[in-house]
PQR file of N, CA, C, O and H, with PARSE charges and radii, in Angstrom:
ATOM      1  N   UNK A   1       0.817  -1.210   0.000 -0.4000 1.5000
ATOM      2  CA  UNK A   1       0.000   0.000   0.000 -0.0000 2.0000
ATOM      3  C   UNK A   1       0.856   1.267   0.000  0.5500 1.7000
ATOM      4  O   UNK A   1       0.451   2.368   0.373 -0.5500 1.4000
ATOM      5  N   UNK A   2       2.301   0.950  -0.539 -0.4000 1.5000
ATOM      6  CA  UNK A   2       3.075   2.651  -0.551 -0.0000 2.0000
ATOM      7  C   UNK A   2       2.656   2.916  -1.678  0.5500 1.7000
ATOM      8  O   UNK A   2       3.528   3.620  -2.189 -0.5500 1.4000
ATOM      9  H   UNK A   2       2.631   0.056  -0.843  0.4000 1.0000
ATOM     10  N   UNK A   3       1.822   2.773  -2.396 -0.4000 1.5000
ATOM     11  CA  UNK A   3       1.919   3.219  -3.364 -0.0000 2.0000
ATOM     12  C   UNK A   3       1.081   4.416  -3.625  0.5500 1.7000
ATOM     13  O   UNK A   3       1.360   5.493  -4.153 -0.5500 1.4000
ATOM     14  H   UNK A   3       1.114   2.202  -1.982  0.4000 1.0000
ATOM     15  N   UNK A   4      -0.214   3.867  -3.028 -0.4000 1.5000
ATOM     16  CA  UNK A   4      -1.685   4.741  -2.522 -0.0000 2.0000
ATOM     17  C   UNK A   4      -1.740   6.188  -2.523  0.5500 1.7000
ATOM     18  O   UNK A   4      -2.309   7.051  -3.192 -0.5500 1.4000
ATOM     19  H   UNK A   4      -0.440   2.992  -2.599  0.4000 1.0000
ATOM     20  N   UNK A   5      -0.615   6.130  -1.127 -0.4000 1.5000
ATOM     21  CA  UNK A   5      -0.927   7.789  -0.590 -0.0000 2.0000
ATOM     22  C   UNK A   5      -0.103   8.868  -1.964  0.5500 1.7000
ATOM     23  O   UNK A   5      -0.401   9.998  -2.348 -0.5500 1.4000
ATOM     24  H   UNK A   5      -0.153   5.429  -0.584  0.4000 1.0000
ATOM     25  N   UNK A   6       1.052   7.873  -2.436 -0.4000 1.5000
ATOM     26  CA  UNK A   6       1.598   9.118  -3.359 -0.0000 2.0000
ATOM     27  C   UNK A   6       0.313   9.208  -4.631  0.5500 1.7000
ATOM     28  O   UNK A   6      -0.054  10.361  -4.854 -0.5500 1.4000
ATOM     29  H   UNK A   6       1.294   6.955  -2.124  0.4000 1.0000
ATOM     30  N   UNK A   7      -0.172   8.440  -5.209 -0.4000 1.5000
ATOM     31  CA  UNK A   7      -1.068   8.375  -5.775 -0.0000 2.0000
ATOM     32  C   UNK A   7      -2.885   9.465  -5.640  0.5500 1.7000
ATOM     33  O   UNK A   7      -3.759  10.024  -6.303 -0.5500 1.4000
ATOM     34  H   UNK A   7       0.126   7.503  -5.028  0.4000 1.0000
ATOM     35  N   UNK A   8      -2.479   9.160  -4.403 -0.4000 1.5000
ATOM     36  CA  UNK A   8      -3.916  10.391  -4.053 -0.0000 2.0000
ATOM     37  C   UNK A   8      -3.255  11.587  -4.009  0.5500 1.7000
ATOM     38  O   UNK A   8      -4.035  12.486  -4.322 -0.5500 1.4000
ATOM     39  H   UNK A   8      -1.769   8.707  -3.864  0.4000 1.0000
ATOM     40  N   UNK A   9      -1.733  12.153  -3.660 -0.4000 1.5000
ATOM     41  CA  UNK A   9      -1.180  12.952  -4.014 -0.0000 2.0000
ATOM     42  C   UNK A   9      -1.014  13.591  -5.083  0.5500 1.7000
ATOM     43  O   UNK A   9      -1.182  14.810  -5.114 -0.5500 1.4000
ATOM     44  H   UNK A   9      -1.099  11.422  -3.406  0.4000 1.0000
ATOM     45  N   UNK A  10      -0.692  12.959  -6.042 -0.4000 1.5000
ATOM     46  CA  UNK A  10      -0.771  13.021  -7.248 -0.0000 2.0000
ATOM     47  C   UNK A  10      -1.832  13.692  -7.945  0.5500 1.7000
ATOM     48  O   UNK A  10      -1.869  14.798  -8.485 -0.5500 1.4000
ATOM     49  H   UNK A  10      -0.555  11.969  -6.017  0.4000 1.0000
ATOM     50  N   UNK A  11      -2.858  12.600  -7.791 -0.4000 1.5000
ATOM     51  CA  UNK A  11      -4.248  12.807  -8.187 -0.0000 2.0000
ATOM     52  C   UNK A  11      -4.900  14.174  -7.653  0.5500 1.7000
ATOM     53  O   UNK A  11      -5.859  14.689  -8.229 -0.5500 1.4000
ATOM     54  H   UNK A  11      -2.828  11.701  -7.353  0.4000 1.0000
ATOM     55  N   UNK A  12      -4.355  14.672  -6.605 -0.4000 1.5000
ATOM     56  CA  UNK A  12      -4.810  15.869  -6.002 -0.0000 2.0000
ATOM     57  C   UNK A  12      -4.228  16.776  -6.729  0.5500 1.7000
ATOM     58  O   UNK A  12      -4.849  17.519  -7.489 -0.5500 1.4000
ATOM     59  H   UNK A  12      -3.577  14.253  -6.137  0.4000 1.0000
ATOM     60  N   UNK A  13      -2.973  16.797  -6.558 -0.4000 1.5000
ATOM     61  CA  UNK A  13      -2.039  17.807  -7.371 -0.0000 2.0000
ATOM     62  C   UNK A  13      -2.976  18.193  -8.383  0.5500 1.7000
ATOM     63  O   UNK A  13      -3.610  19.240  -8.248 -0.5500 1.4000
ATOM     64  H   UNK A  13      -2.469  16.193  -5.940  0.4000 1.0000
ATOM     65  N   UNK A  14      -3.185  17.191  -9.743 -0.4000 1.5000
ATOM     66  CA  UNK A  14      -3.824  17.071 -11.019 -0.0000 2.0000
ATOM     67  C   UNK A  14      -4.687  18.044 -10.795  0.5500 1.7000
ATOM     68  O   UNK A  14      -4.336  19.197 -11.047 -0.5500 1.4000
ATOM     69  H   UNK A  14      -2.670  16.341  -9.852  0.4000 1.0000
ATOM     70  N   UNK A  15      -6.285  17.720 -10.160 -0.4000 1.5000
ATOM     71  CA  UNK A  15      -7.243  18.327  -9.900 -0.0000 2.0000
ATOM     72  C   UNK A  15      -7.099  19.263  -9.403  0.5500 1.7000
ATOM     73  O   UNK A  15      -8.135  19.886  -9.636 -0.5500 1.4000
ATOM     74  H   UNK A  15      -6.570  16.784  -9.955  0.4000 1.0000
ATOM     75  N   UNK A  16      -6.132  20.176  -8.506 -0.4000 1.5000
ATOM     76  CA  UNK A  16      -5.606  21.078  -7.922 -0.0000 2.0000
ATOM     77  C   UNK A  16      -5.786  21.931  -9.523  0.5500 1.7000
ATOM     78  O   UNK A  16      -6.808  22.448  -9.973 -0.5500 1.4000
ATOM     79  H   UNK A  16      -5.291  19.670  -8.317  0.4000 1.0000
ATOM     80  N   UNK A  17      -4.769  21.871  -9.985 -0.4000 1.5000
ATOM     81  CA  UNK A  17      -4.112  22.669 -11.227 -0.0000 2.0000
ATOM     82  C   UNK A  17      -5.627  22.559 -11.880  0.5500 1.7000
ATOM     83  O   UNK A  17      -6.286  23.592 -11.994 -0.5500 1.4000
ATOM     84  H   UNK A  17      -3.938  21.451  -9.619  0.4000 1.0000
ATOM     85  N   UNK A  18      -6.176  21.266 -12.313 -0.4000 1.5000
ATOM     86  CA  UNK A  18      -7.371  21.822 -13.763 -0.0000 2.0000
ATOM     87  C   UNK A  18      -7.983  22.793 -13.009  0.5500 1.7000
ATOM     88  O   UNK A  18      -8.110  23.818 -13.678 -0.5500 1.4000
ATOM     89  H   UNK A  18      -5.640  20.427 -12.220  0.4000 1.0000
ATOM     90  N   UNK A  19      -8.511  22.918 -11.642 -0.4000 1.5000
ATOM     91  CA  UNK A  19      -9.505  23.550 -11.073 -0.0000 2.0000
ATOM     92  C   UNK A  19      -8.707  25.199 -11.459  0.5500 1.7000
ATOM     93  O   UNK A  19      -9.241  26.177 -11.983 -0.5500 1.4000
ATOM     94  H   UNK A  19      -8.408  22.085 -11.099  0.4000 1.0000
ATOM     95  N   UNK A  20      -7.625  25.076 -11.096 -0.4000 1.5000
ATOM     96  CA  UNK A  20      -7.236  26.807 -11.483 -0.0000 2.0000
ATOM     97  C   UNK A  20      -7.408  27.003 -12.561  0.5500 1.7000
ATOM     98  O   UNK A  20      -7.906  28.125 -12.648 -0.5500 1.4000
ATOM     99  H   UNK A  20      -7.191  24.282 -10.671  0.4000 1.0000
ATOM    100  N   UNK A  21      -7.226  26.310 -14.056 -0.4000 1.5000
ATOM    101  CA  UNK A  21      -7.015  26.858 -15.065 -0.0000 2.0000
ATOM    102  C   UNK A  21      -8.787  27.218 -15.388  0.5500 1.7000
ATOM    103  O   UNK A  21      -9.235  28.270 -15.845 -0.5500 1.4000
ATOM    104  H   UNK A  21      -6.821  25.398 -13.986  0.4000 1.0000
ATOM    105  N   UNK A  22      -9.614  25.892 -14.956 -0.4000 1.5000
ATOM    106  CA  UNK A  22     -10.850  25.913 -15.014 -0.0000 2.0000
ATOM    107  C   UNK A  22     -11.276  27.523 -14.480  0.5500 1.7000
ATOM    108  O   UNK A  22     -11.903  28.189 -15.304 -0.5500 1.4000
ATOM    109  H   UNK A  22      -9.250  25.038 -14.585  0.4000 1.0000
ATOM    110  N   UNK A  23     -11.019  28.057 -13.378 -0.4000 1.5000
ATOM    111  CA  UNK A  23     -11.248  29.450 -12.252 -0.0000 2.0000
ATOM    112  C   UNK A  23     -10.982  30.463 -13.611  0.5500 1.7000
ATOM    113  O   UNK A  23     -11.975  30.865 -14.217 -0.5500 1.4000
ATOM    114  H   UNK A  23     -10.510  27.516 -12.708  0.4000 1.0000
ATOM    115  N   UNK A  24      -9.643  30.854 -14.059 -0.4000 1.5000
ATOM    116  CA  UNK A  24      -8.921  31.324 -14.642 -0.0000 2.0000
ATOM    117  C   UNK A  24      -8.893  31.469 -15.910  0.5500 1.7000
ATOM    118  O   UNK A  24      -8.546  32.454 -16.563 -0.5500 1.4000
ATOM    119  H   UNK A  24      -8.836  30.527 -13.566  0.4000 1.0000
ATOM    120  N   UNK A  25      -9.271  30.457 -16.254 -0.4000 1.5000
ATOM    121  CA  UNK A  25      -8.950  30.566 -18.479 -0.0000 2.0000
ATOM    122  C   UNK A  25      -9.981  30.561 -18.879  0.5500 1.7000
ATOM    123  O   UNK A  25     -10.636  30.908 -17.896 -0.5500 1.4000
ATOM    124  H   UNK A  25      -9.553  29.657 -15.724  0.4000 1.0000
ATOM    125  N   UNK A  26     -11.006  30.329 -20.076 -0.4000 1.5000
ATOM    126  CA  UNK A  26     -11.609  29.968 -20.730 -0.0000 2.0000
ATOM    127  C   UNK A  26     -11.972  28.672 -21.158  0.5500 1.7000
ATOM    128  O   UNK A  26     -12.632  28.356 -22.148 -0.5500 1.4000
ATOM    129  H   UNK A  26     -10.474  30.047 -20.874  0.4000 1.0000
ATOM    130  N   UNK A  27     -11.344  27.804 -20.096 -0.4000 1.5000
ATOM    131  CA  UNK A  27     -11.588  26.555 -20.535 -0.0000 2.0000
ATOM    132  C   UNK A  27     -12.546  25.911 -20.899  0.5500 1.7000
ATOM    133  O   UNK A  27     -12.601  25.393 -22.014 -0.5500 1.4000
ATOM    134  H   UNK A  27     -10.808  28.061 -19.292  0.4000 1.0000
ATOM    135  N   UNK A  28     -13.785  25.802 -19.719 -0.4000 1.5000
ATOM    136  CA  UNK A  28     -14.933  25.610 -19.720 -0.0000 2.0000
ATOM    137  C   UNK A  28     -15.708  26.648 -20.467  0.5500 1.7000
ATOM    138  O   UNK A  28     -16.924  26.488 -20.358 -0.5500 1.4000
ATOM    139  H   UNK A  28     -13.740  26.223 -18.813  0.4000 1.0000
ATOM    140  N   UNK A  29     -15.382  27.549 -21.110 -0.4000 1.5000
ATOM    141  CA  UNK A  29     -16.467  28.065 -22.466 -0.0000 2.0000
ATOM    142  C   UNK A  29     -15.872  28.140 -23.842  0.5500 1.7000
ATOM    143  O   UNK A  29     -15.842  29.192 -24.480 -0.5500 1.4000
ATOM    144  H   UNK A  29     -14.395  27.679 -21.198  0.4000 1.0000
ATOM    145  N   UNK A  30     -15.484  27.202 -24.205 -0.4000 1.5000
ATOM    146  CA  UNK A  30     -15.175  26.909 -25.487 -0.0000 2.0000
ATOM    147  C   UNK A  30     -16.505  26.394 -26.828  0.5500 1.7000
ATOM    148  O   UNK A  30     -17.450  25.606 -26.869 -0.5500 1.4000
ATOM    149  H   UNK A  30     -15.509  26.347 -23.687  0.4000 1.0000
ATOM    150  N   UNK A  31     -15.797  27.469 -27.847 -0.4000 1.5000
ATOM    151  CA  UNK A  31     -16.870  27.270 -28.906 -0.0000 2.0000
ATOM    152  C   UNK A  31     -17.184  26.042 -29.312  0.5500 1.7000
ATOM    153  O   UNK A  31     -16.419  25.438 -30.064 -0.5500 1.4000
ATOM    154  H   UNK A  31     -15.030  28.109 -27.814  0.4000 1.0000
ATOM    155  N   UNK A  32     -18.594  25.376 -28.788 -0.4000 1.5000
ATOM    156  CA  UNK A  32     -18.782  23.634 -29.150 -0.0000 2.0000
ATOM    157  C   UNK A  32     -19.243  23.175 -28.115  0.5500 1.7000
ATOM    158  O   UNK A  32     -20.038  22.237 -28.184 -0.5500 1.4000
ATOM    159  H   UNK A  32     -19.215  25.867 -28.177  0.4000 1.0000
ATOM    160  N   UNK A  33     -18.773  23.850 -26.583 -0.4000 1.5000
ATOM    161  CA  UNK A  33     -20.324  23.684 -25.743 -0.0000 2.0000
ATOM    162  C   UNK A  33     -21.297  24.408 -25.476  0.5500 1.7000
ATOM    163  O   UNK A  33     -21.615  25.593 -25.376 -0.5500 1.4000
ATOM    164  H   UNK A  33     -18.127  24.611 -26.527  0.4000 1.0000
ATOM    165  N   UNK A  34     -21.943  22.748 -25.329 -0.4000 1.5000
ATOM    166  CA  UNK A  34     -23.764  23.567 -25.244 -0.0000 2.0000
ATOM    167  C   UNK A  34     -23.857  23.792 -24.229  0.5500 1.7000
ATOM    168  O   UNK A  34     -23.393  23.094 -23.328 -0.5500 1.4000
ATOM    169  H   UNK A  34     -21.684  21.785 -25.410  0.4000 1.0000
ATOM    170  N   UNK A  35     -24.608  25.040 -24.049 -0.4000 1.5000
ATOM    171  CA  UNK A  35     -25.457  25.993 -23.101 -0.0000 2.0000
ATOM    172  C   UNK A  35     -26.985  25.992 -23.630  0.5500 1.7000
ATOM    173  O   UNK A  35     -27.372  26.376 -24.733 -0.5500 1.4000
ATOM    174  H   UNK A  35     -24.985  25.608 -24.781  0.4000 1.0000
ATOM    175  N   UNK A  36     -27.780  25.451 -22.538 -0.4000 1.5000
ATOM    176  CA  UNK A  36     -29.556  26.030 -22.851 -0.0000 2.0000
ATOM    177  C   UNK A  36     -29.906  26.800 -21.942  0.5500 1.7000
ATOM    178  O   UNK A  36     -30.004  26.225 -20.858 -0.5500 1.4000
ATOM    179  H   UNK A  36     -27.466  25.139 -21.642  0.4000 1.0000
ATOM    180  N   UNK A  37     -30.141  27.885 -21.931 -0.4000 1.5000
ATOM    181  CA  UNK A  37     -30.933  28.514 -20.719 -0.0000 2.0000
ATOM    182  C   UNK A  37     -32.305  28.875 -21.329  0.5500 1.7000
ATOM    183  O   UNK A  37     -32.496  29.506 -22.368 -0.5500 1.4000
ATOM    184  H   UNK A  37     -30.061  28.352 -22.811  0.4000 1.0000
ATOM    185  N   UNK A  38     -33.282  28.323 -20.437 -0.4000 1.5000
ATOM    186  CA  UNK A  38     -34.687  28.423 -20.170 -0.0000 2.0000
ATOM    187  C   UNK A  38     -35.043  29.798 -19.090  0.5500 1.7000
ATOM    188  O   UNK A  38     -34.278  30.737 -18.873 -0.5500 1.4000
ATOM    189  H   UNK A  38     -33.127  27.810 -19.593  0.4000 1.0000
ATOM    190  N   UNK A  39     -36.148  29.640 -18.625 -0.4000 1.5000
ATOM    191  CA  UNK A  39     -36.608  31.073 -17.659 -0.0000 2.0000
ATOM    192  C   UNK A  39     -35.884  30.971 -16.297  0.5500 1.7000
ATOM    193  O   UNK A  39     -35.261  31.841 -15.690 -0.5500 1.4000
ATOM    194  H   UNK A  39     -36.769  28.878 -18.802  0.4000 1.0000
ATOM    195  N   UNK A  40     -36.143  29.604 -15.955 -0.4000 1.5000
ATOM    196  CA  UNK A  40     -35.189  29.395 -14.473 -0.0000 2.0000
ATOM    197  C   UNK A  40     -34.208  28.844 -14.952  0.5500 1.7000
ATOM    198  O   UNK A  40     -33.261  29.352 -14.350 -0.5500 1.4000
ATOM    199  H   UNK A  40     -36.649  28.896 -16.449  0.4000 1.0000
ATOM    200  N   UNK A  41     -33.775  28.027 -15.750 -0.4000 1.5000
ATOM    201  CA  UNK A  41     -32.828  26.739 -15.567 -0.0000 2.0000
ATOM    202  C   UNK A  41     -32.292  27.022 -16.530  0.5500 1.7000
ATOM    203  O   UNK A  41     -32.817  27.657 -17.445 -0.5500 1.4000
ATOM    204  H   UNK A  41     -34.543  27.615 -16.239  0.4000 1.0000
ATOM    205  N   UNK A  42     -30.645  26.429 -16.508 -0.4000 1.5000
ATOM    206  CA  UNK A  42     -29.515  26.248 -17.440 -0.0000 2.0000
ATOM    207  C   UNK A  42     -29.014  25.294 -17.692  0.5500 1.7000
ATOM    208  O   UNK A  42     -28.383  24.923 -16.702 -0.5500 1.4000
ATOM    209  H   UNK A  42     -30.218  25.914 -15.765  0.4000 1.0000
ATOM    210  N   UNK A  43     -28.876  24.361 -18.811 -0.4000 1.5000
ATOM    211  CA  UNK A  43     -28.238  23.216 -18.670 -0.0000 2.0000
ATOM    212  C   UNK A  43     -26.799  23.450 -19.658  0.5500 1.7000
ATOM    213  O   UNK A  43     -26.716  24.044 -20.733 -0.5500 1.4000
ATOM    214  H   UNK A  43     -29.390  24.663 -19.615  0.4000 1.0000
ATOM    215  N   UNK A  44     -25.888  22.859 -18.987 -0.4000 1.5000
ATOM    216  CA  UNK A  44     -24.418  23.317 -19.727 -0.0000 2.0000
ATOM    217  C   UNK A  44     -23.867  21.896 -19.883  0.5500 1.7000
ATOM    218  O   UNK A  44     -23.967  21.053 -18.992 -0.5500 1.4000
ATOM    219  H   UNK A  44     -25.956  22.377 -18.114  0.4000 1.0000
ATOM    220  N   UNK A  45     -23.317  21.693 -20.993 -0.4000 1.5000
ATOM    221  CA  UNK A  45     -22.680  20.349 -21.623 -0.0000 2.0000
ATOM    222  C   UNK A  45     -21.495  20.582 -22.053  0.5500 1.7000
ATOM    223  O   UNK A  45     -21.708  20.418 -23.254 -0.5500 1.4000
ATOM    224  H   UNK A  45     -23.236  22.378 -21.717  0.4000 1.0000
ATOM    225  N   UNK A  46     -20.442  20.833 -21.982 -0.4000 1.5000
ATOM    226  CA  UNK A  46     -18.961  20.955 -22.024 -0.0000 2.0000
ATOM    227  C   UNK A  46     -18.514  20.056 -23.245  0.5500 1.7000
ATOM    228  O   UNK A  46     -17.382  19.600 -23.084 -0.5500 1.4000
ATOM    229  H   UNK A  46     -20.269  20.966 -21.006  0.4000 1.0000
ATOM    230  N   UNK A  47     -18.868  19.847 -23.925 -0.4000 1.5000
ATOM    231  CA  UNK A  47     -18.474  18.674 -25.216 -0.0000 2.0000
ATOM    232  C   UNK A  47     -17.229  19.210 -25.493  0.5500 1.7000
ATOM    233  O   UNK A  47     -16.479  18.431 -24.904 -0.5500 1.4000
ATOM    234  H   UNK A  47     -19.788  20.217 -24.056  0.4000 1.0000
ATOM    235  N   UNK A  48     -16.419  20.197 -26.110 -0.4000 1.5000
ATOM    236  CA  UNK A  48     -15.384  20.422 -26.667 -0.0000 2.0000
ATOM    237  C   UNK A  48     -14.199  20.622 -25.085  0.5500 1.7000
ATOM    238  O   UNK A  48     -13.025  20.259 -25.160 -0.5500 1.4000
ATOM    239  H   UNK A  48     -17.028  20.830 -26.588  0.4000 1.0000
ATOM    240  N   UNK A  49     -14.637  21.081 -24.108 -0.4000 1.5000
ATOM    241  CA  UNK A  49     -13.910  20.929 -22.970 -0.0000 2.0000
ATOM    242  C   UNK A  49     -13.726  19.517 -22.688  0.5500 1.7000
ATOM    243  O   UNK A  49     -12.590  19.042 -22.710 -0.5500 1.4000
ATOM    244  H   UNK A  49     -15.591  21.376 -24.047  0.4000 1.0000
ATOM    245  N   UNK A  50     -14.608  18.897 -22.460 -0.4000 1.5000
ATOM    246  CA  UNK A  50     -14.170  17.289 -22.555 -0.0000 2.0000
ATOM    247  C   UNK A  50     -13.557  16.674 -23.246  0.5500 1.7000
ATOM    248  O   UNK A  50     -13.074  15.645 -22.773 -0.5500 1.4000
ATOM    249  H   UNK A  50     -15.531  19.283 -22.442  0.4000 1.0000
ATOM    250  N   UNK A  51     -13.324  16.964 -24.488 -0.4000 1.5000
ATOM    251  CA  UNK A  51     -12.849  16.332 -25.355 -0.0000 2.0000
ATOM    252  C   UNK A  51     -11.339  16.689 -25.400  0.5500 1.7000
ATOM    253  O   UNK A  51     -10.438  15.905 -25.699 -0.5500 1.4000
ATOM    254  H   UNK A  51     -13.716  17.800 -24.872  0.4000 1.0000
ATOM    255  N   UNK A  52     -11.184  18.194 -25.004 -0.4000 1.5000
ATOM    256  CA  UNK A  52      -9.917  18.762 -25.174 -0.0000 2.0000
ATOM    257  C   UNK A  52      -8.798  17.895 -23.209  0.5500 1.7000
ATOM    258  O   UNK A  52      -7.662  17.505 -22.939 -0.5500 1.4000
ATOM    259  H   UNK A  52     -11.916  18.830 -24.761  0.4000 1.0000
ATOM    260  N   UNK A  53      -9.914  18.029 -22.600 -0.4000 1.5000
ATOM    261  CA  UNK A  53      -9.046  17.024 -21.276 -0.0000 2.0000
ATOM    262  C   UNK A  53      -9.162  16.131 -21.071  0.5500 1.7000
ATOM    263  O   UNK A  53      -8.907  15.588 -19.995 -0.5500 1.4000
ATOM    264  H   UNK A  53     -10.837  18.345 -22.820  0.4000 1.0000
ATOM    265  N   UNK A  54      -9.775  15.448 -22.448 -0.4000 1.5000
ATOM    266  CA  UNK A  54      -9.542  13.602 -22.337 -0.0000 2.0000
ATOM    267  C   UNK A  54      -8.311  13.263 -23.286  0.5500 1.7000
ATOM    268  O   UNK A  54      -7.604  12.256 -23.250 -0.5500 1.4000
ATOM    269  H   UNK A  54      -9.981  15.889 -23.321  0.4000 1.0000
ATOM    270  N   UNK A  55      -8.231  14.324 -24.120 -0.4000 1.5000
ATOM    271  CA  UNK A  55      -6.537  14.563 -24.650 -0.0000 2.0000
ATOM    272  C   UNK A  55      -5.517  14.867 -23.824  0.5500 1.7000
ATOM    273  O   UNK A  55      -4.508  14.163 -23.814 -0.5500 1.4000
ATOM    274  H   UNK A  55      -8.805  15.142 -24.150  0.4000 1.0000
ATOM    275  N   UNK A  56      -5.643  15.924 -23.048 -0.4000 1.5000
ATOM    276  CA  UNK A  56      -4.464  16.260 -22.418 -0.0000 2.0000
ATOM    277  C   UNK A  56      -4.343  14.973 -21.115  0.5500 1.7000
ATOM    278  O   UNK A  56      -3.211  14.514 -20.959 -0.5500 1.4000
ATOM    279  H   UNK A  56      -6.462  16.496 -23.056  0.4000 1.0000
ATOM    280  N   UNK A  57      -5.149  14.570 -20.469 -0.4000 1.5000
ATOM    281  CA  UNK A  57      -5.006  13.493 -19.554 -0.0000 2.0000
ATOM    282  C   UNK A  57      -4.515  12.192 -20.039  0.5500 1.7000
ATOM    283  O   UNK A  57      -3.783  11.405 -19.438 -0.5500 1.4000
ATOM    284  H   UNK A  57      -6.068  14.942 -20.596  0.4000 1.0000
ATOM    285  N   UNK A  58      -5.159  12.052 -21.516 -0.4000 1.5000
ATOM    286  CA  UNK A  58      -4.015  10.578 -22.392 -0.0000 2.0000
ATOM    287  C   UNK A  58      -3.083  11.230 -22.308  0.5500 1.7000
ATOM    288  O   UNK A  58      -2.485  10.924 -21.276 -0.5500 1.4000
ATOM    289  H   UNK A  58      -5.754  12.691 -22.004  0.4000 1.0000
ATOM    290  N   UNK A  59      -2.595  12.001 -22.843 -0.4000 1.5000
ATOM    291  CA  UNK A  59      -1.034  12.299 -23.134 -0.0000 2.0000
ATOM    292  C   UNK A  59      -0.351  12.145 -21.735  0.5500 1.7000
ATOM    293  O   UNK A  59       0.537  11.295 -21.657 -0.5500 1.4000
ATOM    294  H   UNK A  59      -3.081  12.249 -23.681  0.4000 1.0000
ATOM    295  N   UNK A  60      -0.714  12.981 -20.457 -0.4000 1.5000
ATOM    296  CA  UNK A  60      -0.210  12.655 -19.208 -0.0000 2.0000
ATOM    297  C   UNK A  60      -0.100  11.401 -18.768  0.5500 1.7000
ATOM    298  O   UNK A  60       0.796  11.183 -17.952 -0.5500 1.4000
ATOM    299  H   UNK A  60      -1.435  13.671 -20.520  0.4000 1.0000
ATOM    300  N   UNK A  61      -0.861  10.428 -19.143 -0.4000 1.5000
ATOM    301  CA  UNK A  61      -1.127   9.569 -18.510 -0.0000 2.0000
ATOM    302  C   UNK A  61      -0.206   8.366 -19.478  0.5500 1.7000
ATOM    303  O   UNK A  61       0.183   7.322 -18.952 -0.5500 1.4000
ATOM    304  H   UNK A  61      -1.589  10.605 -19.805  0.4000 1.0000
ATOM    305  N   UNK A  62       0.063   8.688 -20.932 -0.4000 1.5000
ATOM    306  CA  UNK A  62       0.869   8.060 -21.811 -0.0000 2.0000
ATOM    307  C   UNK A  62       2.584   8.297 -21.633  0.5500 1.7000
ATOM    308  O   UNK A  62       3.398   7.444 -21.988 -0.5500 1.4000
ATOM    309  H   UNK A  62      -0.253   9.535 -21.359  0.4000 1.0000
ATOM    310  N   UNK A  63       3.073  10.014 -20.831 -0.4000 1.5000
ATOM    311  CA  UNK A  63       4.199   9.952 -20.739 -0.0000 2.0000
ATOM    312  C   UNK A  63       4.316   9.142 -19.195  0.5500 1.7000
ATOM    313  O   UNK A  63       5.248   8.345 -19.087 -0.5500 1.4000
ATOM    314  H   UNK A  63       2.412  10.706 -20.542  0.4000 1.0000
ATOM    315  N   UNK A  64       3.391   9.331 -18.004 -0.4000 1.5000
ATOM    316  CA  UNK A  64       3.811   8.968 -17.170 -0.0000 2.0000
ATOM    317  C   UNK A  64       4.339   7.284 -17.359  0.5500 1.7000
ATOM    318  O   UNK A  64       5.270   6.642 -16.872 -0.5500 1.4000
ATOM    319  H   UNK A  64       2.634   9.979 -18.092  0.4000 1.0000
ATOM    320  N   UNK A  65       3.777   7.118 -17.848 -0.4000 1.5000
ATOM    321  CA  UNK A  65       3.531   5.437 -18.688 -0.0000 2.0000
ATOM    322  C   UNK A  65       5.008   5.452 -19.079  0.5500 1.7000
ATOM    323  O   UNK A  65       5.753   4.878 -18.285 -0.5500 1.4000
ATOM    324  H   UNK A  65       3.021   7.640 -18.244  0.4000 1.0000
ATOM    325  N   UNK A  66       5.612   6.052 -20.254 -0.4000 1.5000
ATOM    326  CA  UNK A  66       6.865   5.717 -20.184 -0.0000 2.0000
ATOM    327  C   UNK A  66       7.640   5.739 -19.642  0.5500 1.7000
ATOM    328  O   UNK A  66       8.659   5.452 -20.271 -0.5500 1.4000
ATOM    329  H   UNK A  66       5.006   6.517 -20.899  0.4000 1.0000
ATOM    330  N   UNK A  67       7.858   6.078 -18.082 -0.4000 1.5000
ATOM    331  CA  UNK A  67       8.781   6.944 -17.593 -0.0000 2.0000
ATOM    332  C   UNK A  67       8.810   5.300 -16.644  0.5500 1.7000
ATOM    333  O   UNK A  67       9.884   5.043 -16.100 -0.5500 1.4000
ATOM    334  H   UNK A  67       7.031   6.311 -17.571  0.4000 1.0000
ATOM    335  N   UNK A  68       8.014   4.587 -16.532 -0.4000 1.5000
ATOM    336  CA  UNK A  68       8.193   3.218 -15.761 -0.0000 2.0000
ATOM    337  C   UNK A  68       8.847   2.233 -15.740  0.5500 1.7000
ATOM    338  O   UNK A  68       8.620   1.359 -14.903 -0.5500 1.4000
ATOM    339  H   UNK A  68       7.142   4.796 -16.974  0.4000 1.0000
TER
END
């Protein structure tokens, strides 16, 4: 189990950082997600944000991979 705690470390780190850039950049409003707003309600679908950090997380997750 040494492996765990650096691992939730890690994993924190990660989420640490998207959450700033998320605060900070434009990430989450990129041209390609949907937004509906109705009278009360908004529904927001991130399609091109998702797509763009299921890239950058392969690639992280492909160099960490070599480095083993």
């Amino acid at each position: 189990m040494t492996g765990l705690p650096k691992f939730l470390m890690i994993a924190g780190a990660v989420l640490l950082i998207l959450g700033f850039l998320m605060a900070f950049t434009k990430l989450g409003r990129l041209p390609g997600d949907i937004i509906i707003k109705k009278e009360n309600s908004t529904f927001y679908f991130p399609v091109v944000t998702s797509i763009i950090a299921s890239i950058v997380l392969s690639l992280i997750f492909y160099i960490i991979g070599r480095f083993r």
